[in-house]
C-alpha positions in Angstrom: 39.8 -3.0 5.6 41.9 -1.1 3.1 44.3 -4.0 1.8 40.4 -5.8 1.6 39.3 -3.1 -0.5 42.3 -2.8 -2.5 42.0 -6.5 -3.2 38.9 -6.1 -4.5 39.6 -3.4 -6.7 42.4 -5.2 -8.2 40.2 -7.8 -8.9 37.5 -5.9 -10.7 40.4 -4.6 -13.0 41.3 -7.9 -13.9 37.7 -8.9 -14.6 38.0 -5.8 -17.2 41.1 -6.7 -18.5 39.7 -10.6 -19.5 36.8 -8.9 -20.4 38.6 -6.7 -22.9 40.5 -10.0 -24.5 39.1 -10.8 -28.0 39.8 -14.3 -27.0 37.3 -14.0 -24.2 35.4 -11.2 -25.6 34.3 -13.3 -28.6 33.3 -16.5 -26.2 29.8 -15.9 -25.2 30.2 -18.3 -22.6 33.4 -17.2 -21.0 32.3 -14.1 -21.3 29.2 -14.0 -19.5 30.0 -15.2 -16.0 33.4 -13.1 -16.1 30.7 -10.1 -16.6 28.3 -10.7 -14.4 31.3 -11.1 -11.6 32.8 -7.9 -12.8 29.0 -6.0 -13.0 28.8 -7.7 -9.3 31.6 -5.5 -7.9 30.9 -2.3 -9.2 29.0 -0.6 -6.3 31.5 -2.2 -3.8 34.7 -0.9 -5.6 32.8 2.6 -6.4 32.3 3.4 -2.2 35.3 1.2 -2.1 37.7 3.8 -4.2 36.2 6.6 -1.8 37.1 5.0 0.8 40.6 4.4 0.0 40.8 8.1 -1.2 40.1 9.4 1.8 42.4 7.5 4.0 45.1 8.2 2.0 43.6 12.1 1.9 44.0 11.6 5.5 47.6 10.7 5.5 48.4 13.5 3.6 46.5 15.8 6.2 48.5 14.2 8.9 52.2 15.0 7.4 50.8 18.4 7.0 49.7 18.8 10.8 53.5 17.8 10.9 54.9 21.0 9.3 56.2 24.5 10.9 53.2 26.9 9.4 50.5 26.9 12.0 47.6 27.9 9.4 48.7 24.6 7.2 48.2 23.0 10.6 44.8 24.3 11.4 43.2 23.8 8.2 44.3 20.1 8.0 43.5 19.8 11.0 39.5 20.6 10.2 39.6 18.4 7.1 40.3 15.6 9.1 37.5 15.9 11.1 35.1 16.2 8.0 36.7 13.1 6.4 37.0 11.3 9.9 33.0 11.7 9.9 32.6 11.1 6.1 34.4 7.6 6.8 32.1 6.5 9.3 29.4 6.9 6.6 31.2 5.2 4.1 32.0 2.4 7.0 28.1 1.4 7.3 28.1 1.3 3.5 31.0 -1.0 3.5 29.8 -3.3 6.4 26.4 -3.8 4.0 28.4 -4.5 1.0 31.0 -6.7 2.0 27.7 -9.0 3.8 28.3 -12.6 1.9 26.4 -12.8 -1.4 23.9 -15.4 -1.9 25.8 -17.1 -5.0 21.9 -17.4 -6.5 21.2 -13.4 -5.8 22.1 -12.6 -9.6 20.4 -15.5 -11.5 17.3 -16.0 -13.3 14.0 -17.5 -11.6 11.2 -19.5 -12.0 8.0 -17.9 -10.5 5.1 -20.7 -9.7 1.8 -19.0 -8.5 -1.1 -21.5 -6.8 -4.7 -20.9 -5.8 -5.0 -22.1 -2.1 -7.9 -21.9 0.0 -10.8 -19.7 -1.1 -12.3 -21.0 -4.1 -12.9 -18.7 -7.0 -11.7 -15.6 -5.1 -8.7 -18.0 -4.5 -8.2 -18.5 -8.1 -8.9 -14.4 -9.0 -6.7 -13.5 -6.5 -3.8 -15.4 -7.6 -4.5 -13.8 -11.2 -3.9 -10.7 -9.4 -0.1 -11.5 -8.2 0.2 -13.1 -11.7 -0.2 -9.3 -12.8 2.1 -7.2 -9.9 5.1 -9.5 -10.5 4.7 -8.9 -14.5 3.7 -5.5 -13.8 7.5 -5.6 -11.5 9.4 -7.2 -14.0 8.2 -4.6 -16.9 9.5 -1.8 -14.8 12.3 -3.3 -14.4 13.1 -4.4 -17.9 13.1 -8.0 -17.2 11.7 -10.6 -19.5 8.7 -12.2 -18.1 7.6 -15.7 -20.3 4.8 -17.9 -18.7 5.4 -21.2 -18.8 2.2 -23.2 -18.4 -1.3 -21.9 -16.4 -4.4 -23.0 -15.5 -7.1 -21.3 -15.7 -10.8 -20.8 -14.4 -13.8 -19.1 -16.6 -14.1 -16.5 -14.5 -10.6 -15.2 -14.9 -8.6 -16.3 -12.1 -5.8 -19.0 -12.1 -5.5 -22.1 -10.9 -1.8 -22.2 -11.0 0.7 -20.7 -13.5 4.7 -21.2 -14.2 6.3 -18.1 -15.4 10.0 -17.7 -16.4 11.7 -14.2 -15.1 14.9 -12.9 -16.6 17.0 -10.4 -15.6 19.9 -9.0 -14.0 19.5 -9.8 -10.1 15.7 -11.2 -10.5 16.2 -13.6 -8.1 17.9 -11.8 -5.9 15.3 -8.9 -5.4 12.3 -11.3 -5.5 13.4 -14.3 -3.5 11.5 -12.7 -0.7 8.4 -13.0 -2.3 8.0 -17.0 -1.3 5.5 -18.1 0.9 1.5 -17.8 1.2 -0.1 -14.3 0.3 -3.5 -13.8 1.8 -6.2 -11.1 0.5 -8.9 -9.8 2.7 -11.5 -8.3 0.2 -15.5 -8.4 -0.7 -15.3 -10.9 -3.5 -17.1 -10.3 -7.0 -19.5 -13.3 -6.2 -20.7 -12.0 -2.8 -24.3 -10.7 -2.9 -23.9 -9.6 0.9 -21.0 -7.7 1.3 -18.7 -9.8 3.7 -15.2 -9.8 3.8 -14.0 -13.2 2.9 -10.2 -14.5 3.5 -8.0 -16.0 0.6 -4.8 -17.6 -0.3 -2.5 -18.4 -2.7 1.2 -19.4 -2.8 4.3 -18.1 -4.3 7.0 -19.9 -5.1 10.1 -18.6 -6.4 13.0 -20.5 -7.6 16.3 -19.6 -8.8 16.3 -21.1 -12.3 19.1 -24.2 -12.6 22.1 -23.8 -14.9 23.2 -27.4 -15.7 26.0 -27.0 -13.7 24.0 -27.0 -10.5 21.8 -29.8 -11.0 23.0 -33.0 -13.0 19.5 -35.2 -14.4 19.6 -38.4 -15.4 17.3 -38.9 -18.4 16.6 -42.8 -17.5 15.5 -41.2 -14.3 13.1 -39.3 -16.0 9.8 -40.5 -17.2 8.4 -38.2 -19.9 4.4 -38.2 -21.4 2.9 -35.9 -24.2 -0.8 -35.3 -24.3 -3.0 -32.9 -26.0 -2.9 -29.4 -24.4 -6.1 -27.7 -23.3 -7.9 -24.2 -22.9 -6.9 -21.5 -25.0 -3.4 -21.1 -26.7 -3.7 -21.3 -30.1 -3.8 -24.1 -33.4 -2.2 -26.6 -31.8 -4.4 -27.1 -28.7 -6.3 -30.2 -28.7 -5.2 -31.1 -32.6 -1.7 -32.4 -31.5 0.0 -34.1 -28.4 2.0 -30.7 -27.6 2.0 -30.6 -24.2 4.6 -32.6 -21.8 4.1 -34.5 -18.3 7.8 -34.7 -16.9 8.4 -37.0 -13.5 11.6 -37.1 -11.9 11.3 -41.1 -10.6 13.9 -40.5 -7.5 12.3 -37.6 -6.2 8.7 -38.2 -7.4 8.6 -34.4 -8.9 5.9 -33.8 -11.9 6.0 -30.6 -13.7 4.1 -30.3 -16.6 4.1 -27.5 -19.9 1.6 -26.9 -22.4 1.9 -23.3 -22.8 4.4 -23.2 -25.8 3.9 -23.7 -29.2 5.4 -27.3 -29.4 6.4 -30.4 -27.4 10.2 -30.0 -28.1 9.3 -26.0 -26.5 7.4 -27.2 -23.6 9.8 -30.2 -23.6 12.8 -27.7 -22.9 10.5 -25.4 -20.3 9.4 -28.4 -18.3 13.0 -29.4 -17.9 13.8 -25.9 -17.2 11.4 -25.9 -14.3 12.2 -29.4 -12.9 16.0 -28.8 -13.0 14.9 -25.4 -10.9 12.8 -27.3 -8.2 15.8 -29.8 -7.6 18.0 -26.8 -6.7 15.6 -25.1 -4.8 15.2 -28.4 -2.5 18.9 -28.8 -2.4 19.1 -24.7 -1.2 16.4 -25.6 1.3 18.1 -28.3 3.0 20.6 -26.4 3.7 18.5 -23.2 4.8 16.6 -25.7 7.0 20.4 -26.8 8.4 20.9 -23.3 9.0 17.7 -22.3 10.5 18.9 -24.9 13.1 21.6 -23.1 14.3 20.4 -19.6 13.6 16.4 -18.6 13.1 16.0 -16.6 9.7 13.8 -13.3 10.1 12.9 -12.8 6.5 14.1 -15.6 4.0 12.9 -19.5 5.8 12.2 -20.7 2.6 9.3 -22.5 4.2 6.6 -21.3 1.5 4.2 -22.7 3.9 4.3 -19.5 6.0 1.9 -16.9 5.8 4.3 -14.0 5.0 1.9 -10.8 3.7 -1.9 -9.8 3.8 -3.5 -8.1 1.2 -6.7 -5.9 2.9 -8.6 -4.6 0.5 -11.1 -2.5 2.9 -8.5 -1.0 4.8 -6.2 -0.4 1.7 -2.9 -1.6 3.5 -0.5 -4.4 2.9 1.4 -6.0 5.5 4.4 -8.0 5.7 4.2 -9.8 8.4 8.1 -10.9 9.0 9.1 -7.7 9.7 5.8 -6.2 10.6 5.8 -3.4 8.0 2.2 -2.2 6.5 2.2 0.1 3.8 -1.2 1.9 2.7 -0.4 1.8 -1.2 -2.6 -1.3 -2.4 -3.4 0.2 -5.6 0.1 0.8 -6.4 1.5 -2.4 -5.0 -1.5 -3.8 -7.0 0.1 -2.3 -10.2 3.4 -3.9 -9.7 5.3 -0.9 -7.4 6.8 -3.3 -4.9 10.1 -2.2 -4.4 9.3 -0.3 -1.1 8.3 -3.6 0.4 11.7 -5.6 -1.3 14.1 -3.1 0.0 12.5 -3.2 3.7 12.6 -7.4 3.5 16.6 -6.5 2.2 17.4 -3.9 4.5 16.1 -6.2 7.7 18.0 -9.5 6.3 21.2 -7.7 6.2 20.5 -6.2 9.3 19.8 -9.8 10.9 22.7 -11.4 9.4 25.1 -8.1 10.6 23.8 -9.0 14.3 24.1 -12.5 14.0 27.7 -11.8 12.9 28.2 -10.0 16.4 27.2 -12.9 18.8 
């Protein structure tokens, strides 16, 4: 564990080092992967440098207990207990950190959000997850840009393609996929019954074109004039963009932005996405064969949480965990829920790890 650690630590010097070259330091694009690396480290090599400490505080201890003078002896002797029980600590700390890294963990994602069955309250309900994951990403600082949406007239969505940037979006909110059900009293029920909803999340780590590699004569690209609300150039000009991906059979369309090389670019942006995020599911599927996932499937046909409005709970129902904070959840506060649906993958891949 030790040489390990001291590897890594090594490592995250030299990261700082390149970092520190003007040659590098003045090349965006070396630059940023050699940070993100180096910003990937840190917490490892910070319990990582305590660790090391405190075997080699140990040592020390050890050559002391060694010596002639029995009161060096006894008090090395009790601080080598108290680190011996500190080092446990650190151990479980280590185990969780050293877990294998989803290479997508730290990128950017595309969010997609779809009405499912339920109507209207379908459609209003997905406008509210629209709002807790941009509610999320202000808290955390992130830079949340939709995409395209559709809309209904009574304020709900049809469907909407946001754009989330930030360090480690995906990583935190990769959990999120699958179908989201609300139990509530919708707004158009004149007797008071509880009605069932759905909609479905989708998120996808956004493609770098390293990942994915597109053909343009595979492509088969339409403009037509946007519609609903969004400004002077809906319905005057042929803005929007229809994009199909011929092999696959893939559409994605964008009319949200303020002109067809803009929607052009996001459309791409979100087709280049999906392809990766069929590739990463073939291979989760591969794995799922040999080993059944707890918390991330990537089937985004299961029902994963319900959202019951009466009761004011929420319950996730992968790891069976209901929390009674709706309102807050409702306003975006779903890190509780994340770090349960993190703390139980690691915990599943750490026992898997044992068999």
């Amino acid at each position: 564990m030790k040489e390990k650690l001291i590897a890594i630590v090594d490592k995250y010097n030299h990261l700082a080092e390149q970092m520190a070259d003007p040659q590098i330091f003045g090349n965006q694009e070396k630059l940023t992967p050699i940070a993100k690396e180096h910003s990937s480290l840190s917490d490892i090599v910070s319990v990582g440098k305590r660790y090391i400490n405190i075997l080699d505080q140990i040592d020390d201890d050890k050559e002391m207990m060694d010596g002639e003078d029995q009161e060096l002896k006894q008090i090395a002797e009790e601080e080598i207990s108290g680190l011996e029980d500190e080092l446990i600590e650190i151990e479980k700390d280590l185990k969780v950190l050293l877990l294998p890294k989803n290479p997508n963990d730290n990128k950017n994602l595309i969010l997609e959000i779809r009405a499912g069955t339920g109507g209207d309250e379908a459609a209003l309900f997905a406008s509210d997850l629209f709002r807790i994951y941009m509610r999320y990403s202000e808290r955390k600082k992130w830079v949340f840009e939709v995409l395209d949406t559709s809309q209904t007239g009574i304020g709900g969505l049809k469907e909407a393609t946001i754009s989330i940037k930030g360090s480690g979006a995906f990583g935190l909110l990769k959990y999120e996929s699958g179908v989201h059900r609300v139990q509530r009293v919708p707004k158009t029920e004149t007797n008071g019954r509880v009605h069932t909803s759905a909609a479905t999340i989708a998120i996808l780590p956004e493609a770098e074109d390293i990942d994915v590699n597109i053909n343009e004569t595979d492509l088969k690209i339409d403009t037509y004039r946007a519609s609903g609300a969004g400004g002077q150039h809906v319905n005057k000009t042929e803005s929007a963009i229809r994009i199909t991906h011929l092999p696959t059979g893939l559409v994605v369309t964008c009319q949200d932005q303020s002109s067809q090389h803009k929607n052009r670019a996001a459309a791409l942006k979100v087709l280049k996405s999906r392809l990766l995020a069929a590739e990463e599911e073939k291979a989760a599927s591969k794995r799922a064969a040999e080993r059944r996932s707890l918390v991330s499937t990537g089937d985004r046909s299961a029902k994963i949480r319900t959202y019951n409005f009466p009761q004011g709970r929420v319950t996730d129902h992968r790891i069976n965990f209901t929390s009674y904070r709706l309102n807050e959840i409702r306003d975006g506060d779903i890190s509780e829920l994340i770090e349960k649906l993190k703390i139980a993958e690691q915990q599943e891949i750490m026992a898997a790890d044992l068999v």
